[in-house]
C-alpha positions in Angstrom: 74.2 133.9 93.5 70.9 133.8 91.3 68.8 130.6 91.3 69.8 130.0 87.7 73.4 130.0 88.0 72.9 127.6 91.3 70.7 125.6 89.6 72.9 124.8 87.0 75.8 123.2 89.8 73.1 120.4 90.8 72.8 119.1 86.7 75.0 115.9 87.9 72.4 112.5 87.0 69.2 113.2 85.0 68.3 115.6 82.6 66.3 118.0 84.3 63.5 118.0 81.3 60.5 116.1 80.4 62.0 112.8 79.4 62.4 109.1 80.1 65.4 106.7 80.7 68.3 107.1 78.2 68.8 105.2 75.5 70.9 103.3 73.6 72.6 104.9 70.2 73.6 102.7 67.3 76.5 103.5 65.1 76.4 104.8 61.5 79.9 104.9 59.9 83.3 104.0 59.7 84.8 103.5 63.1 88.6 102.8 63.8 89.6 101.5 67.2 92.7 101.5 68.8 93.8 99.6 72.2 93.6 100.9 75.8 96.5 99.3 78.0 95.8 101.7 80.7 92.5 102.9 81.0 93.1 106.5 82.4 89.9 108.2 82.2 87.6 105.5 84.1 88.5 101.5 86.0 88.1 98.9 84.3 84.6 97.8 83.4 82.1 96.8 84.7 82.0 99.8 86.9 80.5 97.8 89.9 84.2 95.6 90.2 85.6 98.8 91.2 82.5 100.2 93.1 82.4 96.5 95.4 86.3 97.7 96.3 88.2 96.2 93.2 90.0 99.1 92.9 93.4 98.3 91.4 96.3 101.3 91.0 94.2 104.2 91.6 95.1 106.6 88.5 95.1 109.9 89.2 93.4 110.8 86.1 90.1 109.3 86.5 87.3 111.4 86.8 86.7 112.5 90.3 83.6 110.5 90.7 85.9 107.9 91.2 88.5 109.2 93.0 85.4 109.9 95.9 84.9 106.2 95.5 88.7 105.3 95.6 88.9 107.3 99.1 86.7 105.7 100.8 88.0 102.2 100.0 91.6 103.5 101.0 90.2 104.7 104.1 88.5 101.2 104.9 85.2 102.6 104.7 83.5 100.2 101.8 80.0 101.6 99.9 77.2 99.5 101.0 74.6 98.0 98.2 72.8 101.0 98.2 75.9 103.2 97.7 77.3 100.3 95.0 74.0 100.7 93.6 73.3 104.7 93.6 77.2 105.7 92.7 76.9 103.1 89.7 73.7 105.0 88.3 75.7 108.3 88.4 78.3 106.8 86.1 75.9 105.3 84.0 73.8 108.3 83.6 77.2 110.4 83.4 78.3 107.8 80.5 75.0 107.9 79.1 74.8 111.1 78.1 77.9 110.8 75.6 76.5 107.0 74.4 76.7 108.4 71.0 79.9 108.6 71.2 80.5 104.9 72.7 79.1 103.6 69.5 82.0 104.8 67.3 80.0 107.7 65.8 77.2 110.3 66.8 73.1 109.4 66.4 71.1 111.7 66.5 68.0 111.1 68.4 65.7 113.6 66.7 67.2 111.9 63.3 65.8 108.3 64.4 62.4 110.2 65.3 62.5 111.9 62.0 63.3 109.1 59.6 60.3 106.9 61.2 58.3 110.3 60.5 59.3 110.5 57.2 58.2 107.1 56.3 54.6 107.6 57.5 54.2 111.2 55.5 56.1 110.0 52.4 58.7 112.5 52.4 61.6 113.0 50.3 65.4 113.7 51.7 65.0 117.4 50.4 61.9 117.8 52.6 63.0 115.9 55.5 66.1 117.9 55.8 64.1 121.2 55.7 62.0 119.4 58.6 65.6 118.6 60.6 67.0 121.8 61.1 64.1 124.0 62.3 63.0 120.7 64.7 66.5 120.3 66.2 67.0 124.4 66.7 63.6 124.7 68.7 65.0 121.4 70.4 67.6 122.9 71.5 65.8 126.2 72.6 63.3 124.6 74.7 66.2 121.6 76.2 64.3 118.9 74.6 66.7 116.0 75.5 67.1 113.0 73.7 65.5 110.4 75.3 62.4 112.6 74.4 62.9 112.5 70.8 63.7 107.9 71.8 60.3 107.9 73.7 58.6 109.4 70.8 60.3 107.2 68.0 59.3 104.1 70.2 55.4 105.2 70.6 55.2 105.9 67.1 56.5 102.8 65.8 53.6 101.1 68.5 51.1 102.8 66.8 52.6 102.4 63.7 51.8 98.1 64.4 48.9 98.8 66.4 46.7 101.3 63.4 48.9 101.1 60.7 51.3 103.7 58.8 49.0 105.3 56.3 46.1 105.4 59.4 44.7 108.4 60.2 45.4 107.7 63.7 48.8 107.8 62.9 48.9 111.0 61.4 46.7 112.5 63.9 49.4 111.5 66.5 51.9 113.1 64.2 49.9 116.4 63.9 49.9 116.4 68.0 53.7 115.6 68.0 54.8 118.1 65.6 53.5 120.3 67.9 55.7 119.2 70.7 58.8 119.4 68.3 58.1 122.2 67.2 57.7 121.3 63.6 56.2 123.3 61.3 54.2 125.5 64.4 55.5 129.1 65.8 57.1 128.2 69.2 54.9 130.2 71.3 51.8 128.7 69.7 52.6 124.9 69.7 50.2 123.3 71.9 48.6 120.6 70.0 44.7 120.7 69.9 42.4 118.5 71.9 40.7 116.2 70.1 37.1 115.6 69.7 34.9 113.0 71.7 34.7 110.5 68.5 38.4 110.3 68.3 40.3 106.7 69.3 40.9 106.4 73.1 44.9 105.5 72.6 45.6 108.6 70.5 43.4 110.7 72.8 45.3 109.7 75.8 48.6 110.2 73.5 47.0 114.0 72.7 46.5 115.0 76.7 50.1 113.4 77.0 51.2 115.7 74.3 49.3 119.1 75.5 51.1 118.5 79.1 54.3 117.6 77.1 54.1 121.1 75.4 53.0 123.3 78.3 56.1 121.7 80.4 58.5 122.6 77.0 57.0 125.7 77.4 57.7 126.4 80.8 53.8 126.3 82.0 54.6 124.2 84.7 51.2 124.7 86.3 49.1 123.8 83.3 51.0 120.8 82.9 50.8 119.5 86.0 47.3 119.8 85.8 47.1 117.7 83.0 49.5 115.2 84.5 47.3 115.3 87.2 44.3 114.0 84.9 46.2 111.8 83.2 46.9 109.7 86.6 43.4 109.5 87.4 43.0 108.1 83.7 44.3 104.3 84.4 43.6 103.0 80.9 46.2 106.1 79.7 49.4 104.6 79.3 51.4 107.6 80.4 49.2 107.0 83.9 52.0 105.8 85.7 54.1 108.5 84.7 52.3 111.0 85.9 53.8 111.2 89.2 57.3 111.7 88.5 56.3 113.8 85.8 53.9 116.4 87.9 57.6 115.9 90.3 59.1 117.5 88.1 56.8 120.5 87.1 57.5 121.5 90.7 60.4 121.4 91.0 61.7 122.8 87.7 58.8 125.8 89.2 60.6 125.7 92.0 64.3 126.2 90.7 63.3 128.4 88.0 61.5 131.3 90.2 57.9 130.2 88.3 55.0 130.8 90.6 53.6 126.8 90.2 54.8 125.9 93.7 57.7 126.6 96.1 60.4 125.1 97.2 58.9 123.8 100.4 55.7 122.7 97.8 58.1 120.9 95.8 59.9 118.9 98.6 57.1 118.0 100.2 55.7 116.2 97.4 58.7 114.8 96.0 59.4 113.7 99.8 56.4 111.7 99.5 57.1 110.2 97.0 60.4 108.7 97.8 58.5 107.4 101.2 55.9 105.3 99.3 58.5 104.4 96.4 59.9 100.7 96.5 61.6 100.9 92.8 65.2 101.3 93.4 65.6 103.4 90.0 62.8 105.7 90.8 63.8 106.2 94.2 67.0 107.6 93.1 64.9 110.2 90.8 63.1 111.6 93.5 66.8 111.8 95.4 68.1 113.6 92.7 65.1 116.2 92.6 65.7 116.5 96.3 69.1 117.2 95.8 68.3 119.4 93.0 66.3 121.3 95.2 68.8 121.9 98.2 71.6 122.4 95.5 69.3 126.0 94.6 68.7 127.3 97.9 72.4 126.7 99.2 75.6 128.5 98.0 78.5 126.2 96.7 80.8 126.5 99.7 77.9 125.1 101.9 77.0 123.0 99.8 80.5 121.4 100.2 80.5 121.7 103.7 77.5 120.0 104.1 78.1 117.0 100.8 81.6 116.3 101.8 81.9 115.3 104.9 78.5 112.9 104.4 80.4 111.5 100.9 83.4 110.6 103.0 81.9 107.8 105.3 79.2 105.6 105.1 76.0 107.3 103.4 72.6 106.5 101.9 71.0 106.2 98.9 71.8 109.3 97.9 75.4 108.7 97.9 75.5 108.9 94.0 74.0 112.1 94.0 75.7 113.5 96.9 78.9 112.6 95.2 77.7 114.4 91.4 76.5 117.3 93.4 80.5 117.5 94.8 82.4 116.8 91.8 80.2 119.4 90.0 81.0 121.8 92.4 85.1 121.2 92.2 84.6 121.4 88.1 83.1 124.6 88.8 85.8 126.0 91.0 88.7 125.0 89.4 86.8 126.6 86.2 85.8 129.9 88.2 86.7 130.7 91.8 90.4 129.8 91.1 91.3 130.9 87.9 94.3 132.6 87.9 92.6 134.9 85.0 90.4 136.3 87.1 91.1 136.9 90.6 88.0 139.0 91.5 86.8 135.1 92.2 86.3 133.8 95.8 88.5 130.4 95.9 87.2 127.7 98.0 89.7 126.4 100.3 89.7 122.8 99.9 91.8 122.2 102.4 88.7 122.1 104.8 87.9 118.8 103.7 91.1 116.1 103.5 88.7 113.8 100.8 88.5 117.3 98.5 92.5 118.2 99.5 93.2 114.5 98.6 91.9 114.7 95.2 93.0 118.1 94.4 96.6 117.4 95.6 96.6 113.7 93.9 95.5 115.0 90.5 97.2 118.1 90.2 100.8 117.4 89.5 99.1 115.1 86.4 97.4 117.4 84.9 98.9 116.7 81.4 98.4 118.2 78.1 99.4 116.7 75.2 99.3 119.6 73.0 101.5 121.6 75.4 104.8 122.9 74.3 107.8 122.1 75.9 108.2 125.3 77.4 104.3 125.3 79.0 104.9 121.4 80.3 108.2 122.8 82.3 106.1 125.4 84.5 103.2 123.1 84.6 105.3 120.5 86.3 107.3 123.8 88.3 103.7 124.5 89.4 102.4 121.9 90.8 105.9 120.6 92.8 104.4 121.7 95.2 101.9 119.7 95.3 104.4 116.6 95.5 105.8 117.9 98.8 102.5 119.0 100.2 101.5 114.7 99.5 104.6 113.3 101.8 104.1 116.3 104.4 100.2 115.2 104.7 101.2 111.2 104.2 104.0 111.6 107.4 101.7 113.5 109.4 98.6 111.1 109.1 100.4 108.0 108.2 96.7 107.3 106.3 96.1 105.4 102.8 94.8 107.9 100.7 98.0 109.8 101.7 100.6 107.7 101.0 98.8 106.7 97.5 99.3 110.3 96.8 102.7 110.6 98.7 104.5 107.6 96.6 102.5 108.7 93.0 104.0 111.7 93.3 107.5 111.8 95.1 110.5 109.5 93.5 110.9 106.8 96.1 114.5 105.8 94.8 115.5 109.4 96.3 117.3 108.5 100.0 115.1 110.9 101.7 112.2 109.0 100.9 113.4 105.9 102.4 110.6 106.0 105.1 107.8 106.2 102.1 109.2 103.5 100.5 109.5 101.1 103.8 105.5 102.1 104.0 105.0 101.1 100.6 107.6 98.3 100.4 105.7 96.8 104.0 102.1 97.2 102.9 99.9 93.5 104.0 98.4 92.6 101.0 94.8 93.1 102.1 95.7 96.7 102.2 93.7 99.0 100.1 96.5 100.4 99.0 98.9 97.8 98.7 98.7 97.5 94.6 99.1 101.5 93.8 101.8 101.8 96.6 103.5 98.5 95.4 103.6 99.7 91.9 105.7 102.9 92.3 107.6 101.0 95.3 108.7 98.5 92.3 109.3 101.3 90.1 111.9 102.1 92.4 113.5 98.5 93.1 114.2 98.7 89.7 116.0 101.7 89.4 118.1 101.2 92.6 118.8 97.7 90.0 117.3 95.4 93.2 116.4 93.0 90.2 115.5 89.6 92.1 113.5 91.7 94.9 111.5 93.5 92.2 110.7 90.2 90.1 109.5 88.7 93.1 107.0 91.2 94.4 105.5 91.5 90.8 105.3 87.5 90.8 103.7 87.5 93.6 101.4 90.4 92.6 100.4 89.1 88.9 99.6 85.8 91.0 96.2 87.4 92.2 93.3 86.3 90.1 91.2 89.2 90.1 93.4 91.7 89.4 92.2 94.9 87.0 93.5 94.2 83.7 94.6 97.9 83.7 96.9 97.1 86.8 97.6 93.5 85.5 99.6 95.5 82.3 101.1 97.8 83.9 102.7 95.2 86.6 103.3 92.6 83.7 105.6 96.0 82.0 107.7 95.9 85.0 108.3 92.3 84.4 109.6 92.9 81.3 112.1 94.9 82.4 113.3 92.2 85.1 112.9 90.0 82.8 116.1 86.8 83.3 115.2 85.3 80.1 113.6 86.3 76.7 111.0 83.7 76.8 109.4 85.7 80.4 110.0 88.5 78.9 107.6 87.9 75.7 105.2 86.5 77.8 105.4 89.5 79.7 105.1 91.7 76.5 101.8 90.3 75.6 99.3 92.6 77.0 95.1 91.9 77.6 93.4 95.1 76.6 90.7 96.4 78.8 89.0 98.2 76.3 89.2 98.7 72.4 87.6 102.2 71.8 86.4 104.3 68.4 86.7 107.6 70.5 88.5 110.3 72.4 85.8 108.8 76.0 87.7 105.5 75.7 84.4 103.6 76.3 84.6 100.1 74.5 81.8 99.6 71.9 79.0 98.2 73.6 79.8 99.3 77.3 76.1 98.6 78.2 75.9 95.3 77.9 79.3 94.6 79.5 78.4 96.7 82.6 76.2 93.6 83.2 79.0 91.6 83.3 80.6 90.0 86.4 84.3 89.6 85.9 86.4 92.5 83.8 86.0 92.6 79.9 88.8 91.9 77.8 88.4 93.1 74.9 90.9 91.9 72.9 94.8 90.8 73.2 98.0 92.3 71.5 100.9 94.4 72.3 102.2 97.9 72.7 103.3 99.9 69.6 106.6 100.4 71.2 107.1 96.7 72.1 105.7 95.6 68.8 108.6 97.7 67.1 111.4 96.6 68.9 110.3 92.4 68.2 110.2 93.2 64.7 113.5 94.5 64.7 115.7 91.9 66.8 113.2 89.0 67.6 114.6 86.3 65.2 112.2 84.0 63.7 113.3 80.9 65.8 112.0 82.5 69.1 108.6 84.4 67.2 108.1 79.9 66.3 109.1 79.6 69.9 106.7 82.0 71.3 103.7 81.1 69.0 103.5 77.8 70.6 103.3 79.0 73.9 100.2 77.0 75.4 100.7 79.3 78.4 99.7 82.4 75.9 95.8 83.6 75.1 94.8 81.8 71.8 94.0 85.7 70.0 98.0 86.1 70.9 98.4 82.4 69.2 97.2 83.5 66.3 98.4 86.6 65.6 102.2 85.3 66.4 101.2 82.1 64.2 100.2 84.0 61.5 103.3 86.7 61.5 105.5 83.9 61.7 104.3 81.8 58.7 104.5 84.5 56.7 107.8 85.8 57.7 109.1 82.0 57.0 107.9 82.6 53.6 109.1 85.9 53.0 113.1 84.7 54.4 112.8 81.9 51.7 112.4 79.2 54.9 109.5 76.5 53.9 111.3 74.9 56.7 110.5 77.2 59.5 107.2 77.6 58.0 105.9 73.7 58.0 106.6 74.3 61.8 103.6 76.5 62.1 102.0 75.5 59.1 99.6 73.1 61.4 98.7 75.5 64.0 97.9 78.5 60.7 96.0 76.4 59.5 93.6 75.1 62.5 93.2 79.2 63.1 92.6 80.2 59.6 90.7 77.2 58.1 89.7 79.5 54.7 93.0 79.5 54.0 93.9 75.9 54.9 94.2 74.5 50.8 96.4 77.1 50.1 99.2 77.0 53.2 99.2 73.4 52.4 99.8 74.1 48.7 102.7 76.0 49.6 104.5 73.1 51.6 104.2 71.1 49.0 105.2 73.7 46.3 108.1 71.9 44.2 110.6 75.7 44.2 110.4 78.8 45.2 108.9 80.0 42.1 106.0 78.0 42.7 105.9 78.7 46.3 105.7 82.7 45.9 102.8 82.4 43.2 101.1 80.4 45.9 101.9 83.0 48.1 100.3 85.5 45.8 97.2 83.7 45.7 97.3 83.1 49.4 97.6 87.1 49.6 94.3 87.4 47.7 92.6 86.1 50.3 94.3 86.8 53.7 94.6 90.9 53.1 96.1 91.6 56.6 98.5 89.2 56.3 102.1 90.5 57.2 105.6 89.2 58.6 105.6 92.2 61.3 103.8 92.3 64.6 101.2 95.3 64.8 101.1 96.8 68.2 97.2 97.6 69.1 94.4 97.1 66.9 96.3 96.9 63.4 94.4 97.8 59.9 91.7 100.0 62.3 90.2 97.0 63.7 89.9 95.2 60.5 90.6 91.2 60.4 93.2 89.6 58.6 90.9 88.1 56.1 89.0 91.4 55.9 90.0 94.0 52.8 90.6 97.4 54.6 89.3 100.5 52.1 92.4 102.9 54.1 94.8 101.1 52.2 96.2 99.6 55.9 96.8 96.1 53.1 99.9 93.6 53.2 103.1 94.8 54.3 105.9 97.4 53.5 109.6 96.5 54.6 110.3 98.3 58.0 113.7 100.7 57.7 116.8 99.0 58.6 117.9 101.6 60.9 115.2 103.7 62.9 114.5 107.3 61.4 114.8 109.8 64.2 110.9 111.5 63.9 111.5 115.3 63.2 109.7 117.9 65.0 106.2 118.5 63.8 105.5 115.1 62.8 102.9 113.9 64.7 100.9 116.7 62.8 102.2 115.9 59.2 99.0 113.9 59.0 95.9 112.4 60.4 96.5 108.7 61.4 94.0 106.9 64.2 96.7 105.7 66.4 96.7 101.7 67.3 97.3 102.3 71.2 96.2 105.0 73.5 98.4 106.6 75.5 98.3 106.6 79.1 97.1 110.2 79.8 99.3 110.4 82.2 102.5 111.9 81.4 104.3 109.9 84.5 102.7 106.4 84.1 103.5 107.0 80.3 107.2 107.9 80.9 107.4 104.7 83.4 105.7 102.4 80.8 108.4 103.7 77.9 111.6 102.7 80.7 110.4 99.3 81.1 109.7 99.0 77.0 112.9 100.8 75.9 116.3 98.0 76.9 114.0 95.6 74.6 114.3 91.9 73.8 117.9 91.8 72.5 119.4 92.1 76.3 118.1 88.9 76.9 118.9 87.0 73.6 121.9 85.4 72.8 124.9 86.5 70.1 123.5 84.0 67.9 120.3 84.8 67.9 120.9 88.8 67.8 123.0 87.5 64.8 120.2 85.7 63.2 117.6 88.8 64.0 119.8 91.0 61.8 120.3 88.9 59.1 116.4 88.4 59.0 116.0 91.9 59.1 118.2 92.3 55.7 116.4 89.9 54.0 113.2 91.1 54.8 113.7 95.2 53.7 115.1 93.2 50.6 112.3 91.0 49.6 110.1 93.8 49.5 105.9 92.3 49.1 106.1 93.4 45.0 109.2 92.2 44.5 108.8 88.8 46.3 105.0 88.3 44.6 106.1 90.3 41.5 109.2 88.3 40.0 107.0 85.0 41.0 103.7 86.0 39.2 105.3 87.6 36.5 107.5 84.4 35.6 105.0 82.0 36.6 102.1 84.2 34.3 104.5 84.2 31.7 105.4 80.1 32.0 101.3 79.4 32.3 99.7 81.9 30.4 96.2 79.5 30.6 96.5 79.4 34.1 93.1 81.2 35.5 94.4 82.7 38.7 97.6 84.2 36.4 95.7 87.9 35.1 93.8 88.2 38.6 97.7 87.8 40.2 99.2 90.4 38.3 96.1 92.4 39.3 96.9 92.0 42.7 100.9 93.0 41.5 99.7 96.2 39.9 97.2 97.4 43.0 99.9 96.5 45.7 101.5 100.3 46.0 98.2 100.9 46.4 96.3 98.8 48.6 99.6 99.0 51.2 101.6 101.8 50.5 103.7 103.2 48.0 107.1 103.0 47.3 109.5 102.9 43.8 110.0 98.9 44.4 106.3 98.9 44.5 105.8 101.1 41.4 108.6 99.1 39.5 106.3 96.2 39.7 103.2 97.5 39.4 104.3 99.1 36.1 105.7 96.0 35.0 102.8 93.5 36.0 100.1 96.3 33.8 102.1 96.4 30.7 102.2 92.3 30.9 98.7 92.5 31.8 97.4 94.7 29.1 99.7 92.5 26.5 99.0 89.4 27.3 95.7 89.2 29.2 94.5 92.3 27.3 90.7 90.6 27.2 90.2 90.0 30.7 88.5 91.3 33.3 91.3 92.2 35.2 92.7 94.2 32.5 89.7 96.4 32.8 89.9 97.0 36.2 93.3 97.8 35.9 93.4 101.3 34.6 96.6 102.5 35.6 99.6 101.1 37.3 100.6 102.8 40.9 
């Protein structure tokens, strides 16, 4: 194998170019997040919960980083702090790389450089554009990462504050840094002049900074060194203590890349030495990772596994992180290469050598899902890794060990009579067991199919009794309650899920994840329920228990508030002041701006008054609806908050549910409110304990009532209910100021929620009684059209 292609496996926690710790992106546009019940990609956060041996269900879809992690804990060998502390760096770095993406939407680094640049030379958007492209193409050319392009934007902006933008200091410093960028200077010709003896001391220690910078871009790993090497003996240079790491990694980028700078022996030595006299805990793991780099080149794969895997799998040093990168690397790489089925000329590495690496490989593969497979391609996926399935139970009743059985009972239907013995396993787990909650999940699973109701109910009790319980494992423990649920109140307290994570993108990191990776008990980031679940309440949960259920003191207030607010205005839209005045206390203490008007509307003298009221109540509270939104309704937006995607007020849900066709889901682009589990098992389980819903548990009365509601509600469609009062009341109180703004609101409602001929019907109406009557207004203008 050529020292390039080897080189390449050992890319696992830094960049391997001139650059400094990564930053932090910001976001710059429209975001729309949706709810994570299960987070399948990565635990829970903060990362260190599950590196310290919180470990939860273990899902067989996390990255394998984690799955190393998960092994050991199973195997009752914990990480010490220096593990904790050098695994947690590699999923930082890892998650670091993609932060853009974290944010909601992509930063650019070399865009944050440029726009400070283009303040200082006064450019326009035409010529700052025509600056971007060529800058970001020699970028990417010479690996120019981006915490490069933050460093720079941050020691500009210093001497920005420290000279002043139109200094020339500043624009010498620019001159120097173009170079580096490669802006506006032929690539093989961009090392920035030295400056002369009269020049200011910060910007000349900037320049030899730069000139080593360029050399190193460049590939002239010997030149820069040298510099570096100058540049520590300089003390007053503010890149002095730099230096070292940075002439580190001139050799060993030499090294790895066949230059003639210094050899591998060269390199270790000196990054050896480094490490010994090293006391920083963050640079000591850079100097592991360039020694790992290192051995990574001169090794082949296979003995590279031989010799990582075994050391990963029980207690370890500080290099444990990048021990642990290096090995996950590696399997990518094989499952990628050596044993794809397209191309058998590939040696396959046996991972059977190794029972961590035949753990994961047998644990993951028979979840290997793909959403966008057809029907036909799932069936000999699943055909194809059935074997795997038998090969967990064989390897589970021959070792009897932890990571085993986690495999064995994920995999194998414990309700099947010949798995009786890994169900006892499961079913007789201690609780201080590593494995106890992923076993006890599927074991429960089972309890309920066999119908061993009362058994089942009490495990999970006992299991959502623990206080520090992932949220991920809390929900999927508290949707198996559901389903053994005796009465409907447990079951709606059951239904009402804590998300882990709310996230604008396909990573399913949270917004923000830096700051709660400092925390020290799991985020929650917000609270709600499953689309699914949210359906079926809408349908046959009668008002009576949503009242019920909204005073719950046992509940989360952000659950208080959302079933407060649904119920008030489902009272209103069912013509029940009644009902409403029971919540009307509560709405108001959680919505304050809207206090004057709920109040005005329990005091309205008819119903005719009471729907204007409404109306103007409406106005204001833009996300108000009588249905329960599963996830993060209106993309994230709050109720008081006017969404610009129309996701505004409410339309009437179908009395009967429409079977979807095939080829729906790609009719058109909608963010969805809740991700999927990513797991097509776990995501089949979570739909059984969802789909008997609330109305097995409610009474004939109530199921009665639920229906009746549901009538009334598909027939007081929004512009009907608000049309017919603010077109009488408009019509009754012409001088009444809020009356044109009202029938406004009438005429944008198809809109601003969605449309419909009910909808249209009014909005025609409410403009032709606009433009007639209120035909000087302001909201006559602004009312072009009807919808």
């Amino acid at each position: 194998m050529n020292k390039k292609l080897k080189a390449a496996i050992s890319i696992t926690l830094a960049s391997l170019f001139l650059s400094f710790p990564a930053f932090k992106a910001e976001a710059c546009g429209p975001v729309f997040p949706s709810a994570v019940i299960i987070n399948w990609t990565h635990p829970d956060m903060p990362l260190k919960l599950f590196a310290q041996g919180n470990i939860g269900v273990v899902q067989p879809s996390w990255a394998r980083s984690y799955m190393c992690v998960a092994y050991r804990y199973l195997n009752d060998a914990p990480l010490n702090e220096k593990e904790q502390a050098s695994i947690i760096r590699l999923w930082h770095k890892r998650l670091g790389e993609v932060d853009f993406f974290a944010e909601g939407t992509y930063t650019d680094p070399l865009d944050k450089y440029l726009k400070v640049r283009a303040k200082v030379m006064g450019l326009t958007d035409k010529e700052y554009y025509q600056v971007y492209s060529p800058a970001s193409s020699y970028g990417v050319e010479q690996k120019i990462v981006g915490s490069s392009y933050e460093t720079a934007r941050k020691t500009l902006e210093e001497r920005i504050q420290k000279f002043g933008i139109k200094s020339p200091q500043v624009k010498e410093w620019i001159n120097g840094q173009d170079h580096v960028f490669g802006i506006g200077f032929d690539k093989e010709k961009s090392i920035p002049p030295e400056l002369g003896a009269d020049a200011d001391s910060l910007i000349k220690a900037d320049r030899a900074y730069q000139i080593a910078a360029a050399n190193f871009y460049l590939k002239k790993y010997g030149e820069a060194a040298k510099i570096f090497e100058q540049i520590e003996k300089d003390k007053n240079s503010p890149w002095s203590k730099w230096a070292p790491y940075l002439i580190a990694r001139c050799k060993v980028n030499s090294a790895c890349n066949g230059d003639n700078y210094a050899s591998f022996a060269d390199a270790k030595s000196f990054v050896q030495g480094l490490l010994n006299s090293e006391t920083n805990k963050d640079k000591r793991q850079d100097y592991v990772d360039f020694l790992g780099r290192l051995e990574a080149t001169e090794a082949s794969p296979a003995d590279m596994l031989d010799k990582l895997t075994p050391a990963i799998s029980k207690e370890h040093s500080e290099s444990y992180g990048h021990d642990v990168g290096d090995v996950t690397v590696l399997m990518d790489k094989i499952y990628f290469d050596g044993n794809s089925e397209d191309d058998k000329s590939k040696t396959a590495y046996d991972f059977s050598k190794h029972d961590l690496l035949d753990w994961i490989d047998t644990f993951q593969k028979p979840f290997d899902y793909y959403y966008y497979s057809s029907v036909e391609e799932k069936k000999k996926q699943h055909e194809k890794y059935a074997a795997s399935a038998k090969k967990a139970i064989s390897k589970w009743r021959k070792t009897k060990s932890n990571p085993w059985l986690v495999a064995a009972v994920s995999s194998n239907s414990l309700s099947n009579p010949s798995n009786k013995d890994l169900l006892d396993a499961a079913l007789n787990l201690p609780t201080s067991n590593p494995a106890y909650l992923t076993a006890n999940f599927y074991a429960v699973d089972a309890l309920i199919a066999q119908k061993k109701t009362a058994e089942a109910k009490k495990r999970i009790q006992s299991i959502l009794a623990i206080k520090e319980l992932p949220p991920t494992t809390r929900n999927m423990y508290k949707a198996q309650l559901m389903a053994v649920a005796s009465s409907s109140s447990e079951y709606l307290q059951a239904s009402c899920f804590n998300f882990p994570t709310e996230s604008d993108n396909n990573l399913y990191l949270p917004q923000g994840w830096i700051k709660i990776e400092k925390q020290n008990n799991f985020n929650i980031a917000s609270s709600g329920w499953d689309g699914m679940v949210a359906d079926d309440l809408n349908r046959n949960l009668p008002l009576s228990k949503l009242i019920e259920l909204s005073k719950d003191a046992s509940l989360p207030i952000d659950f208080r508030k959302k079933l407060t607010a649904c119920a008030w205005v489902k009272a209103q839209t069912l013509n029940s002041p009644d009902s409403a005045k029971q919540v009307s206390n509560n709405f108001q203490t959680y919505f304050p701006a809207l206090a004057s008007l709920i109040k005005a509307c329990d005091q309205a003298a008819n119903a005719t008054t009471r729907q204007f009221l409404l109306a103007k109540l409406m106005n204001k509270a833009f996300g108000a609806t009588p249905y329960l939104q599963g996830g993060v309704p209106r993309m994230g937006s709050s109720m008081l908050e006017f969404n610009w995607y129309h996701n505004n007020y409410w339309l009437p849900i179908p009395l009967k549910v429409e079977a979807k066709k095939q080829g729906d889901e790609e009719g058109g682009w909608e963010w969805p409110q809740v991700v999927a589990p990513g797991n097509e098992t776990i995501d089949t389980m979570m739909r059984s304990y969802y789909k008997p819903g609330v109305s097995r548990l409610l009474s004939a009365q109530e199921k009665s009532a639920a229906a009746k509601e549901l009538q009334t509600m598909f027939a007081n469609h929004p512009s009907r209910l608000l049309g017919d009062a603010v077109i009488s009341y408009s019509q009754s109180n012409p001088k009444d100021p809020d009356a044109p703004e009202l029938l406004h609101l009438v005429v944008k409602l198809p809109k601003w929620s969605g449309s419909s001929p009910i909808g249209s019907e009014y909005s025609k109406k409410a403009y032709k009684i606009l433009h007639s009557n209120f035909k000087g207004s302001k909201w006559a203008k602004k009312a072009t059209c009807w919808y």
